[in-house]
N, CA, C and O atoms as a DFTB+ gen file, in Angstrom:
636 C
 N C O
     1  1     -23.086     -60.606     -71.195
     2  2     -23.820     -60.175     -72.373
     3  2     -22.935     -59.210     -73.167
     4  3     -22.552     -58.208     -72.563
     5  1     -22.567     -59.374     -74.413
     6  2     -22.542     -58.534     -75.272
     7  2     -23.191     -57.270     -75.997
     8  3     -23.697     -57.614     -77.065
     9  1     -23.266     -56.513     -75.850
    10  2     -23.870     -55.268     -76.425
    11  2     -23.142     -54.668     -77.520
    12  3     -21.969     -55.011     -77.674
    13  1     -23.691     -53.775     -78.349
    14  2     -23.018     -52.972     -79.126
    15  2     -24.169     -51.881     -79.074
    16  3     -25.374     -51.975     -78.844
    17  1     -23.471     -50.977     -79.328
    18  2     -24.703     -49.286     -80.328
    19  2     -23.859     -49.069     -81.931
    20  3     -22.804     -48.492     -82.198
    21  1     -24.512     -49.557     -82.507
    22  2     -24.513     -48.834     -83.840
    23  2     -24.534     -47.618     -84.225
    24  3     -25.080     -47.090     -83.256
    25  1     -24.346     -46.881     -84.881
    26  2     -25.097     -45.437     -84.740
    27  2     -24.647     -44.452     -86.098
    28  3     -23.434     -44.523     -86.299
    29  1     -25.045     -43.962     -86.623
    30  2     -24.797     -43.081     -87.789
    31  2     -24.003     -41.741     -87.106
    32  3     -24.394     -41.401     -85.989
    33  1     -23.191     -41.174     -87.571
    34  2     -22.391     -40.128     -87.315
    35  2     -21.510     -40.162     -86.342
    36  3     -21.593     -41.039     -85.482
    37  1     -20.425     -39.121     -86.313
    38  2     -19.399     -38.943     -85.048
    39  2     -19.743     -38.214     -84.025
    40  3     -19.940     -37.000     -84.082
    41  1     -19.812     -38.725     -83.292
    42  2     -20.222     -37.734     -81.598
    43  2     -19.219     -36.581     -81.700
    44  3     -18.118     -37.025     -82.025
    45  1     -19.221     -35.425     -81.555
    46  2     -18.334     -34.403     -81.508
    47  2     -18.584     -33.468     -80.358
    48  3     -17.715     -32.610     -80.204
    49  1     -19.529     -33.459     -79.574
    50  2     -19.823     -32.375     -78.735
    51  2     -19.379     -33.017     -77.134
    52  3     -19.925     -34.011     -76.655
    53  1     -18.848     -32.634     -76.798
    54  2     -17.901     -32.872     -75.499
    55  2     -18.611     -33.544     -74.400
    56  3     -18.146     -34.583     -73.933
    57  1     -19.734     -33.018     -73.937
    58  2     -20.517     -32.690     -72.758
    59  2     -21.448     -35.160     -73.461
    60  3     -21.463     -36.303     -73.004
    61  1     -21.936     -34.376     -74.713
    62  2     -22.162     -36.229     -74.789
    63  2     -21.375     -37.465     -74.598
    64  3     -21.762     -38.503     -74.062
    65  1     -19.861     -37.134     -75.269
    66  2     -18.801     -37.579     -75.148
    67  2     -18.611     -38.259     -73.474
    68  3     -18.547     -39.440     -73.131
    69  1     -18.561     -37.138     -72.735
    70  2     -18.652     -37.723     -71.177
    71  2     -19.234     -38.424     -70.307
    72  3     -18.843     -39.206     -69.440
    73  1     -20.823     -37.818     -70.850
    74  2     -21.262     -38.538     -70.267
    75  2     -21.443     -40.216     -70.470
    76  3     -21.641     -41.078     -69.614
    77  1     -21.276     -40.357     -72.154
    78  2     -21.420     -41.748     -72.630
    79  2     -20.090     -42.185     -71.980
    80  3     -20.165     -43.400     -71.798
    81  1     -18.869     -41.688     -71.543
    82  2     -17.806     -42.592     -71.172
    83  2     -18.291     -42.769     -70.127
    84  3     -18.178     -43.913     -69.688
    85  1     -18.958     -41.850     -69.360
    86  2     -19.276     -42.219     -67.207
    87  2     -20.036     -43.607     -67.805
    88  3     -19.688     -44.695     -67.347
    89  1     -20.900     -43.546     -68.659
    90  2     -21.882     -45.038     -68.482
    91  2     -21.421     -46.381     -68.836
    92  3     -21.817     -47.460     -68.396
    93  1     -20.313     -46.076     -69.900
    94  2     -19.548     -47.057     -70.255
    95  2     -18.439     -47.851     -69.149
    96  3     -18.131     -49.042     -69.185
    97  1     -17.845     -46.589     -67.960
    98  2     -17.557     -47.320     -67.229
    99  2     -18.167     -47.990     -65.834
   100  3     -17.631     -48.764     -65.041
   101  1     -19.424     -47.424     -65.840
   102  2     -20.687     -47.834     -65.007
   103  2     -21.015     -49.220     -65.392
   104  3     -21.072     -50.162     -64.601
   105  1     -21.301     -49.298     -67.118
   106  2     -21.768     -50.473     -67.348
   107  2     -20.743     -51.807     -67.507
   108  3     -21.225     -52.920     -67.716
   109  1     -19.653     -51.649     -67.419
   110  2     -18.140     -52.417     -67.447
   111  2     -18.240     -53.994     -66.603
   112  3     -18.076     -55.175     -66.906
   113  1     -18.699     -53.014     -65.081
   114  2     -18.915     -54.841     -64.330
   115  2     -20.312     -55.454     -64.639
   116  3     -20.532     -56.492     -64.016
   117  1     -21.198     -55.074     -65.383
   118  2     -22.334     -55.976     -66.143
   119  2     -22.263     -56.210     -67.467
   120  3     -22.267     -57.345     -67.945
   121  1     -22.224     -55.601     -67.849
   122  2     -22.026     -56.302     -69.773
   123  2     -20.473     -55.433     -70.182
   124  3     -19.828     -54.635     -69.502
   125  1     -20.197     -56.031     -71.715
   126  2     -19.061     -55.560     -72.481
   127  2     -20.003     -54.873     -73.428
   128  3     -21.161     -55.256     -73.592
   129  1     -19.453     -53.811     -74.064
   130  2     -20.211     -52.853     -74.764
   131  2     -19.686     -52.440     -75.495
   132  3     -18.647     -51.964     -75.039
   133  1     -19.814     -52.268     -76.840
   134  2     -18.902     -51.597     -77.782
   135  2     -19.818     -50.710     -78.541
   136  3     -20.978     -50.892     -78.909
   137  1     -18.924     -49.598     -78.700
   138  2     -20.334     -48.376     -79.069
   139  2     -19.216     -48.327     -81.085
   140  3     -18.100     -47.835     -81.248
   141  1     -19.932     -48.881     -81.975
   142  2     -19.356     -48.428     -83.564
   143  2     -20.083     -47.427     -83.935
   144  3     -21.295     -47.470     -83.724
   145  1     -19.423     -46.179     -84.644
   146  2     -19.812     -45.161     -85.416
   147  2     -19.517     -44.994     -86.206
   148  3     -18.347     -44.682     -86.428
   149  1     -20.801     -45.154     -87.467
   150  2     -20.801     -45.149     -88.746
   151  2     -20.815     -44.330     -89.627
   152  3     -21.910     -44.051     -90.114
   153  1     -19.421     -43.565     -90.207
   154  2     -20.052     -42.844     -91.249
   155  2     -20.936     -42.003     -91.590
   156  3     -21.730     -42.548     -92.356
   157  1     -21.203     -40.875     -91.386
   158  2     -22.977     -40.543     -92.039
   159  2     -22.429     -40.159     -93.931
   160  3     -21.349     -39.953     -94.485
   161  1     -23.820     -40.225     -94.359
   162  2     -23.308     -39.850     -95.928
   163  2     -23.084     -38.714     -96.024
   164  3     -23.936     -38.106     -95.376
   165  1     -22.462     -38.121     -96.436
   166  2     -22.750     -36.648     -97.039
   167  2     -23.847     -36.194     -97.941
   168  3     -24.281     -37.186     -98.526
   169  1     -24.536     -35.010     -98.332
   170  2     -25.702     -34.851     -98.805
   171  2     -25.914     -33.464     -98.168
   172  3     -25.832     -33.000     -97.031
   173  1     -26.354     -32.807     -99.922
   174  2     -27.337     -31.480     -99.285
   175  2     -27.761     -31.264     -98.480
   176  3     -27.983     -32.245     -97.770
   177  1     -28.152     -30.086     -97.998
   178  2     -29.366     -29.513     -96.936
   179  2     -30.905     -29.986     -97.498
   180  3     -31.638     -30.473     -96.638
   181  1     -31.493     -29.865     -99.009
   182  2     -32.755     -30.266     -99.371
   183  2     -32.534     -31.512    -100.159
   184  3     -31.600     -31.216    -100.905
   185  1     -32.793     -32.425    -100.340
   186  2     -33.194     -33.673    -100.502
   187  2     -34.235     -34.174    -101.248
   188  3     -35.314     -34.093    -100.661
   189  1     -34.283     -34.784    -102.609
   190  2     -35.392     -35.291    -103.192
   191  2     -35.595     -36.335    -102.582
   192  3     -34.589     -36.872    -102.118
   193  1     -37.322     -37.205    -102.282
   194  2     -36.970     -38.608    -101.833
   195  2     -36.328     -39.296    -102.238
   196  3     -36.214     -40.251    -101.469
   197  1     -35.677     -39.415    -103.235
   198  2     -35.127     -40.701    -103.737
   199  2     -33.608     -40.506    -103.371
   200  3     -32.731     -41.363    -103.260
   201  1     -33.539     -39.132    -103.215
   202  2     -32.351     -38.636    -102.670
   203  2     -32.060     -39.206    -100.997
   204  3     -31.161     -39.920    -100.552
   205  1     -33.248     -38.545    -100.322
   206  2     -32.997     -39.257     -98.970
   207  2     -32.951     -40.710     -98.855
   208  3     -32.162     -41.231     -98.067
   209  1     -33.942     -41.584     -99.770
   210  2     -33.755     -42.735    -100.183
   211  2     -32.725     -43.882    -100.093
   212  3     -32.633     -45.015     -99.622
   213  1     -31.702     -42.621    -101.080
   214  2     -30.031     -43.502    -101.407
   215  2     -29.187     -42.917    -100.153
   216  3     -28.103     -43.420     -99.858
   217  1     -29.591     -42.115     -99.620
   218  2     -28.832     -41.889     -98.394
   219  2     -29.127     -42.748     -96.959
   220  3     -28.344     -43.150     -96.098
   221  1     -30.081     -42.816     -97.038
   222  2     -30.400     -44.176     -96.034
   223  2     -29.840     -45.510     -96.538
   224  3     -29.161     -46.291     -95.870
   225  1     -30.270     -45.677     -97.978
   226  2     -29.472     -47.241     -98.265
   227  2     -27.908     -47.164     -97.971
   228  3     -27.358     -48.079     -97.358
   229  1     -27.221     -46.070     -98.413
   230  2     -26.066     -45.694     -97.974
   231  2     -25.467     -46.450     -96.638
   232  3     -24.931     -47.536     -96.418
   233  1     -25.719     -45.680     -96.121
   234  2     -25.566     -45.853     -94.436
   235  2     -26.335     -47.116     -93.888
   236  3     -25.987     -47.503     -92.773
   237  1     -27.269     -47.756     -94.490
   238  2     -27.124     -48.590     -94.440
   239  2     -26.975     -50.078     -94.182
   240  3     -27.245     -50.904     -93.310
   241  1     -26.263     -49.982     -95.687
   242  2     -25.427     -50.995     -95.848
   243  2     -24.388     -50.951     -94.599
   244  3     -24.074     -51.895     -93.874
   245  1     -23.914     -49.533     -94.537
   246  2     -22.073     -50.026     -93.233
   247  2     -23.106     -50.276     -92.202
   248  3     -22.479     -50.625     -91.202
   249  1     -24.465     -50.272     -91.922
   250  2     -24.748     -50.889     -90.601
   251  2     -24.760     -52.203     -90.787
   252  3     -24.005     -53.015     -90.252
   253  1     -25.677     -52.432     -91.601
   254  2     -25.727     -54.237     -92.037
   255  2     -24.161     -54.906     -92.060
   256  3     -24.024     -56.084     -91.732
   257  1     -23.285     -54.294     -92.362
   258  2     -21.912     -54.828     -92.800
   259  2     -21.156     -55.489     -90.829
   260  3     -20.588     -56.526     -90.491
   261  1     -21.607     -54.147     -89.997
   262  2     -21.383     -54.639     -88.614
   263  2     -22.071     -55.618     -88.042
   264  3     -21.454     -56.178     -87.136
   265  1     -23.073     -55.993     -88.247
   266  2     -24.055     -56.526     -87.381
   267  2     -23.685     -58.467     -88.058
   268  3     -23.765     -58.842     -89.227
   269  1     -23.364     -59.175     -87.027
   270  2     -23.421     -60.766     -87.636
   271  2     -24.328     -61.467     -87.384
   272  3     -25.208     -60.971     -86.682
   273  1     -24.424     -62.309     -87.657
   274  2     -25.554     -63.105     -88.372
   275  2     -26.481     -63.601     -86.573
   276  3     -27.704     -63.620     -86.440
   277  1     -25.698     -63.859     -85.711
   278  2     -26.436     -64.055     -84.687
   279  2     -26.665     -63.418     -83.415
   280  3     -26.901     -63.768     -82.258
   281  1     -26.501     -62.311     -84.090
   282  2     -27.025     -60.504     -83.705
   283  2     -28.609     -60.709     -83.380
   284  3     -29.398     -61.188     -84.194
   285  1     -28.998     -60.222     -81.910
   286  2     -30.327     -59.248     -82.048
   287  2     -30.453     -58.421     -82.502
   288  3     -29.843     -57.732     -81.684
   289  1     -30.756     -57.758     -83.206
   290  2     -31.113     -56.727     -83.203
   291  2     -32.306     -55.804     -82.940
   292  3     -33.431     -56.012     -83.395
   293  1     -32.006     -54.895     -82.261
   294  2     -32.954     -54.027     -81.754
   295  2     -32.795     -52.161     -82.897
   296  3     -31.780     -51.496     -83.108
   297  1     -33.752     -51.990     -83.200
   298  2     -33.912     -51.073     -83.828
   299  2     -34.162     -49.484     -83.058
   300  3     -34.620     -49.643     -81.927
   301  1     -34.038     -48.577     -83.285
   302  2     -34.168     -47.404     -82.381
   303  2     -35.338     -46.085     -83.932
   304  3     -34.846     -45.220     -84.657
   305  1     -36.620     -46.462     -83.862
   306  2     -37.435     -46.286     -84.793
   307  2     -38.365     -45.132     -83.897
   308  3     -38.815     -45.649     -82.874
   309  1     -38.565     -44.366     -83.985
   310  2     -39.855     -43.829     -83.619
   311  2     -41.436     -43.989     -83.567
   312  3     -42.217     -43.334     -82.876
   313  1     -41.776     -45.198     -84.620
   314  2     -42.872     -45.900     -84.405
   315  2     -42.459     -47.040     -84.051
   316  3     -42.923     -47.996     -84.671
   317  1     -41.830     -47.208     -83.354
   318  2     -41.813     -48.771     -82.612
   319  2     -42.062     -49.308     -81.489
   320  3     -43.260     -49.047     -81.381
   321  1     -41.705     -50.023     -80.333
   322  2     -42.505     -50.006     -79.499
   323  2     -41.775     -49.498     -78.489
   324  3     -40.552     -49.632     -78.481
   325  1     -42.810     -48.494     -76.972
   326  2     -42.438     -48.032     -76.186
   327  2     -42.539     -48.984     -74.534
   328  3     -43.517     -49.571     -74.069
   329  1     -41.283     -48.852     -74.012
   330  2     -41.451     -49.797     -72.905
   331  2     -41.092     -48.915     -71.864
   332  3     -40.515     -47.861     -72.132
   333  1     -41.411     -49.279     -70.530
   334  2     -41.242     -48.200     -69.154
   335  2     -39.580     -49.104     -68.804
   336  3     -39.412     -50.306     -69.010
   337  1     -38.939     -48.523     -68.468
   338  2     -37.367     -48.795     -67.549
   339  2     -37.415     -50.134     -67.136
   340  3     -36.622     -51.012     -67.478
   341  1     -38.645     -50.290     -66.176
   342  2     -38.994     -51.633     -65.681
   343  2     -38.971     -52.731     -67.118
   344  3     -38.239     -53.686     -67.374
   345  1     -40.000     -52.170     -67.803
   346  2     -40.287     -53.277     -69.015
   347  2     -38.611     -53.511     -70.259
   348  3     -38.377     -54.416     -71.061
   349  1     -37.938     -52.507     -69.969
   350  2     -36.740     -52.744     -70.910
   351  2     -35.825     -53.826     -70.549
   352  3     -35.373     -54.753     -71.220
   353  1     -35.601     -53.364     -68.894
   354  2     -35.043     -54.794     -67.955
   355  2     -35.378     -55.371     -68.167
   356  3     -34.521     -55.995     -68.792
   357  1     -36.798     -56.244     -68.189
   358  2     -36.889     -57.430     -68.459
   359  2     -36.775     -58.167     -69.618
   360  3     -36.546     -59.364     -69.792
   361  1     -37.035     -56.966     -70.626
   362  2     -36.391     -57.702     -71.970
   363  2     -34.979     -57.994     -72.039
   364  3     -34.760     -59.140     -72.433
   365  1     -33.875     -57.252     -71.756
   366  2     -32.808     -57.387     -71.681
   367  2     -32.882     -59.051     -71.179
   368  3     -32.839     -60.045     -71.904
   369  1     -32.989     -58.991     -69.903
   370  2     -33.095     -60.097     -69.125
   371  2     -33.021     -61.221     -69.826
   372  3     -32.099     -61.984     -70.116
   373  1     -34.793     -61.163     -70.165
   374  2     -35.551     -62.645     -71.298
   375  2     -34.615     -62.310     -72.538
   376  3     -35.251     -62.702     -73.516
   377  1     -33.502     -61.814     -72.931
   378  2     -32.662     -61.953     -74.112
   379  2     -31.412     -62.704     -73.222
   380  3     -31.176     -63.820     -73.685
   381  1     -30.769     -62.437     -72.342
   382  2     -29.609     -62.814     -71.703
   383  2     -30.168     -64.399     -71.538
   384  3     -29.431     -65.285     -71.972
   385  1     -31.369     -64.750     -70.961
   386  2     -32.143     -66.357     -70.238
   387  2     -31.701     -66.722     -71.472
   388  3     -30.566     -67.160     -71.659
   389  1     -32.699     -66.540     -72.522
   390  2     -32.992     -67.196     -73.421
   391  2     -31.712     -67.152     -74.600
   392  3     -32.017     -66.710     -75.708
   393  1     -30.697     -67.477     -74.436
   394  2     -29.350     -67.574     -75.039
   395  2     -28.952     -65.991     -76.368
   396  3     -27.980     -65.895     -77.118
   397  1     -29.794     -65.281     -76.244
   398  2     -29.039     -64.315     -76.986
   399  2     -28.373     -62.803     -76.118
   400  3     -28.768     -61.726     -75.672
   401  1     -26.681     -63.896     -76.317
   402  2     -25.981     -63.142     -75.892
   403  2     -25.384     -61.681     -76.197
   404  3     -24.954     -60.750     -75.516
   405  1     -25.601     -61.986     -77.754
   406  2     -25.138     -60.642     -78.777
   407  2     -26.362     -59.684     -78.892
   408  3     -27.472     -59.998     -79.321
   409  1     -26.039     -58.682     -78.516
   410  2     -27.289     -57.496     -78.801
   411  2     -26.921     -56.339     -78.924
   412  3     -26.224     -55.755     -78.094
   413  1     -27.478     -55.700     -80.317
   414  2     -26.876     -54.824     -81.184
   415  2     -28.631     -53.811     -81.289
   416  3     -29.797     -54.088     -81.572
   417  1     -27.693     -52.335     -80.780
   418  2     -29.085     -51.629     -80.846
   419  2     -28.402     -50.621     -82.006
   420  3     -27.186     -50.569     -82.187
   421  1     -29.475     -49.753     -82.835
   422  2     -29.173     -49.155     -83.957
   423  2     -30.025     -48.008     -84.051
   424  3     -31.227     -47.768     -83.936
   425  1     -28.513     -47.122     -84.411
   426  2     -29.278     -45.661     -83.991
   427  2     -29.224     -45.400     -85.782
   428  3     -28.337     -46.021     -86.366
   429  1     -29.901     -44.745     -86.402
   430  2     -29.855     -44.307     -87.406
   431  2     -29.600     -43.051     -87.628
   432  3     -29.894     -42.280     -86.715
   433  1     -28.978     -42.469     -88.902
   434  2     -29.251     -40.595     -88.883
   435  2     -30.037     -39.936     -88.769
   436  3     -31.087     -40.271     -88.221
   437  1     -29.750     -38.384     -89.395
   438  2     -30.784     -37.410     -88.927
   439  2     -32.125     -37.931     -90.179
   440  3     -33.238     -37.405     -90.165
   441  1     -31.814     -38.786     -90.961
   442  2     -33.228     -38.971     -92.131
   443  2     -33.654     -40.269     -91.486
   444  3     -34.634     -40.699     -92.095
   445  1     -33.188     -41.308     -90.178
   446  2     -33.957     -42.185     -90.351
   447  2     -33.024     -44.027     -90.142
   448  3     -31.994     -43.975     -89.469
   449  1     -33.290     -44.968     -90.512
   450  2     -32.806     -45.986     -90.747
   451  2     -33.456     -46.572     -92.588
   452  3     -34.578     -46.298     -93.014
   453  1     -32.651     -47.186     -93.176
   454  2     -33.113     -48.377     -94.311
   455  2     -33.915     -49.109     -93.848
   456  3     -33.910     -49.693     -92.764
   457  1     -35.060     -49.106     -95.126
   458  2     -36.096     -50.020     -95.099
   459  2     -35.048     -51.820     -94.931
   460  3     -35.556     -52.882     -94.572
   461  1     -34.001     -51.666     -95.207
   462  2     -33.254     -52.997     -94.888
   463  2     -32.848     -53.135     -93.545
   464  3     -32.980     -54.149     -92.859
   465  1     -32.320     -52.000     -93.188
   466  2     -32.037     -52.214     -91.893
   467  2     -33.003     -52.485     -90.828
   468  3     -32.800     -53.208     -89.852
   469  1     -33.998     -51.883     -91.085
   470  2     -35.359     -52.250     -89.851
   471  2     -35.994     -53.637     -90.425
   472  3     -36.665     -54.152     -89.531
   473  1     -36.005     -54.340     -91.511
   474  2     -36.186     -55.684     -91.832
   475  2     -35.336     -56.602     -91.315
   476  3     -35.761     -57.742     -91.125
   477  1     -33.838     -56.232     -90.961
   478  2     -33.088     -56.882     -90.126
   479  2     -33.488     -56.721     -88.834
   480  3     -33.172     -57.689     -88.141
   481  1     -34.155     -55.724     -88.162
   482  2     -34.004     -55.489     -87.113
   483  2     -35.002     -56.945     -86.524
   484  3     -35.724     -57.517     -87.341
   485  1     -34.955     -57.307     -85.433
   486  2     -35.848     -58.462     -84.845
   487  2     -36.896     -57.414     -83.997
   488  3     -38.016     -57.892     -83.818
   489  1     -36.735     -56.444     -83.612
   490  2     -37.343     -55.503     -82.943
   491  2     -36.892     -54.110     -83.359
   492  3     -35.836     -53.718     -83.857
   493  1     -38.462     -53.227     -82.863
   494  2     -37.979     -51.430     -83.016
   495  2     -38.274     -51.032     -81.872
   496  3     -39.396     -51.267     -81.424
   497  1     -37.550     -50.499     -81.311
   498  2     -37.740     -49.511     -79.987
   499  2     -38.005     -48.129     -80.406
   500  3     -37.620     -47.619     -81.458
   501  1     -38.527     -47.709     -79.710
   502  2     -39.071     -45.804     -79.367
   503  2     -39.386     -45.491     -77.811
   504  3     -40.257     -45.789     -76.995
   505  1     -37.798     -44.472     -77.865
   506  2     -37.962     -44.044     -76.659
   507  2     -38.939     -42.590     -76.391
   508  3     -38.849     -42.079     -75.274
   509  1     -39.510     -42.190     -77.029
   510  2     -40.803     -41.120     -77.508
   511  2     -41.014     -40.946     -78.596
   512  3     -40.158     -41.413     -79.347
   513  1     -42.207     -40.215     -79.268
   514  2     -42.805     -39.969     -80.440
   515  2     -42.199     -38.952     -80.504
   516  3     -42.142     -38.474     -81.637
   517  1     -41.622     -38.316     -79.586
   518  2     -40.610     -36.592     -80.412
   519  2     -39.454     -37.547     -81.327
   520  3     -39.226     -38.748     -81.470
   521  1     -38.964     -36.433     -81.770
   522  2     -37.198     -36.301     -82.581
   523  2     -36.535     -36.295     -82.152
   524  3     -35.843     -35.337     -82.495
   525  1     -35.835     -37.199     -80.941
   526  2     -34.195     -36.833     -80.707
   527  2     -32.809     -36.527     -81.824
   528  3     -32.870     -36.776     -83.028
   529  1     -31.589     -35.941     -81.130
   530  2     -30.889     -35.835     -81.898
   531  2     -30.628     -37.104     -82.371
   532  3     -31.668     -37.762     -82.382
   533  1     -29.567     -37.786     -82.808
   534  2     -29.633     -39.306     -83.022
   535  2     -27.697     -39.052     -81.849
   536  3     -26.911     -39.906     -81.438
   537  1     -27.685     -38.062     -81.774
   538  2     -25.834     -37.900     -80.958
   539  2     -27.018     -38.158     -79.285
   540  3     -27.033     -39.328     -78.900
   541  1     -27.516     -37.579     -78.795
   542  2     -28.315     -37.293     -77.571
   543  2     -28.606     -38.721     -77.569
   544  3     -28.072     -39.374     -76.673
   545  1     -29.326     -39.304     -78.373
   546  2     -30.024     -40.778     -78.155
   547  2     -29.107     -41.327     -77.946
   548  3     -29.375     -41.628     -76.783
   549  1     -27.933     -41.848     -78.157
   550  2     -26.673     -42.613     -77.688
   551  2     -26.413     -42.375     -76.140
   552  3     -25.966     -43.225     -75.370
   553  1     -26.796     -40.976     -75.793
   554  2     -26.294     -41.027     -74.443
   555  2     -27.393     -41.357     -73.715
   556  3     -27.106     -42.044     -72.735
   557  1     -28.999     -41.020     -73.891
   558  2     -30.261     -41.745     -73.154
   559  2     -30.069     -43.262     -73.374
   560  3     -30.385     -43.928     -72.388
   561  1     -29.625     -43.956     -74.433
   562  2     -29.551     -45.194     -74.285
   563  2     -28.911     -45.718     -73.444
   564  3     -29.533     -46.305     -72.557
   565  1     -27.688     -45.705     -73.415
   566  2     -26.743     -46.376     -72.666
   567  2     -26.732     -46.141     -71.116
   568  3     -26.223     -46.784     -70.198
   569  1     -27.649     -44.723     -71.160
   570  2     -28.054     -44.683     -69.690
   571  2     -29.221     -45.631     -69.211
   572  3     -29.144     -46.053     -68.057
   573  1     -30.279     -46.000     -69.982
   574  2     -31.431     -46.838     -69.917
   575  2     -31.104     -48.455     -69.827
   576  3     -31.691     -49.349     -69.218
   577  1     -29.941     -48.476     -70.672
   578  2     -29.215     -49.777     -70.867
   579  2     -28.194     -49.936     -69.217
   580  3     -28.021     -51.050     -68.722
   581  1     -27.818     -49.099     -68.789
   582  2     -27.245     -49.277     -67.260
   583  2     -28.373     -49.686     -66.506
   584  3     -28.393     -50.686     -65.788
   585  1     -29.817     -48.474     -66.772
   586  2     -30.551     -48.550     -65.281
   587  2     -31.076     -50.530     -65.827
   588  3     -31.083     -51.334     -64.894
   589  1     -31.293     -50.845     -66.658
   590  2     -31.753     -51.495     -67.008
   591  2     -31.264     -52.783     -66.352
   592  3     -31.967     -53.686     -65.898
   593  1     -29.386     -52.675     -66.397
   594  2     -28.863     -53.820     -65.563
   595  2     -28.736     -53.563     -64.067
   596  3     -28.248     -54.453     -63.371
   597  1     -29.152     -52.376     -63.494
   598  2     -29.237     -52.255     -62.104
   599  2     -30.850     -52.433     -61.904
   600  3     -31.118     -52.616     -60.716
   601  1     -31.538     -52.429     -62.420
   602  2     -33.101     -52.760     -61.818
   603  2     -32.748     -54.598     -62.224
   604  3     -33.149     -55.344     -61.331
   605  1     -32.348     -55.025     -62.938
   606  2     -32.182     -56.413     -62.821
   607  2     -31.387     -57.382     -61.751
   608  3     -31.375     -58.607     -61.631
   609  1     -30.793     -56.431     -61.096
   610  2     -29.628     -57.135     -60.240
   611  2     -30.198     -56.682     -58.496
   612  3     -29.571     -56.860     -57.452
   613  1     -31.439     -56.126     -58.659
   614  2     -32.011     -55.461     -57.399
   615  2     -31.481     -54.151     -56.837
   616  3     -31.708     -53.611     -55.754
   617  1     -30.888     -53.865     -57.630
   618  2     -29.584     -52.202     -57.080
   619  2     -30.580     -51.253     -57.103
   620  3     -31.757     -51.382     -57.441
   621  1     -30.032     -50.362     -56.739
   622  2     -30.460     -49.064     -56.293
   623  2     -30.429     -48.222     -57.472
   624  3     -29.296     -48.036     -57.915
   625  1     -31.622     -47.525     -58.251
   626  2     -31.624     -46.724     -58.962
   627  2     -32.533     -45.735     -59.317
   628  3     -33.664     -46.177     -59.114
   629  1     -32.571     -44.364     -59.844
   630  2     -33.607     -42.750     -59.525
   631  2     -34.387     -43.264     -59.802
   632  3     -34.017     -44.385     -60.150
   633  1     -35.933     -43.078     -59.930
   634  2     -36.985     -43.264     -60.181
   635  2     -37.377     -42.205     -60.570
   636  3     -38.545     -42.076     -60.937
């Protein structure tokens, strides 16, 4: 399986940095994974909507520009839907059975994702109704995305 993370901004803080490499080489003998980081726009501290608006279309577009045409996509939305560890595995899974090999999850910035980009999305995930950082969510993912291929393969993993 192919994976990617999309994601708005540059990871800069060390301690995330690490841990996303431990999972990347955790996740190595089950899927290939490529983590792209996009750009964030630049923009004030206060924001008119139309302001935050063009800053989401912004950003984007360079997501839409990565993602090809026979991409899943999975969205990373806060109203979208919530699944238990168990229930993520098996989606993974029923995506690997059912021939979609490419799967592209998408983290958006600190304002959000494009009303385009979540119309692309085939799905929205929410890993809680709080605010994560959108740098932090890269590293809960890819950890969820490991346990996800070790509860599928019968392995051993925390509960």
């Amino acid at each position: 399986m192919n994976l990617s993370i999309i994601s708005v901004g540059k990871l800069k803080e060390k301690y995330l940095k690490q841990g996303i490499a431990e999972y990347e080489k955790r996740l190595g003998p089950y899927a290939k994974l490529t983590i792209i980081e996009i750009p964030d726009e630049k923009a004030p501290e206060t924001l008119s909507e139309a302001e935050m608006n063009e800053v989401k279309q912004k950003e984007g577009e360079r997501i839409l520009a990565k993602i090809s045409p026979d991409t899943y996509v999975i969205a990373l939305a806060i109203n979208g839907k919530q699944h238990s560890s168990e229930q993520f595995a098996k989606k993974l899974d029923q995506l690997a059975t059912y021939g979609k090999s490419k799967v592209a999850f998408i983290i958006g910035g600190s304002l959000g994702l494009s009303d385009e980009v979540l119309k692309r999305a085939d799905e929205e995930l929410s890993f809680s109704k709080m605010t994560l950082p959108h740098q932090l969510m890269k590293l809960v993912l890819i950890e969820q995305i490991y346990r996800a291929f070790r509860i599928n393969r019968g392995e051993p993993y925390h509960k």
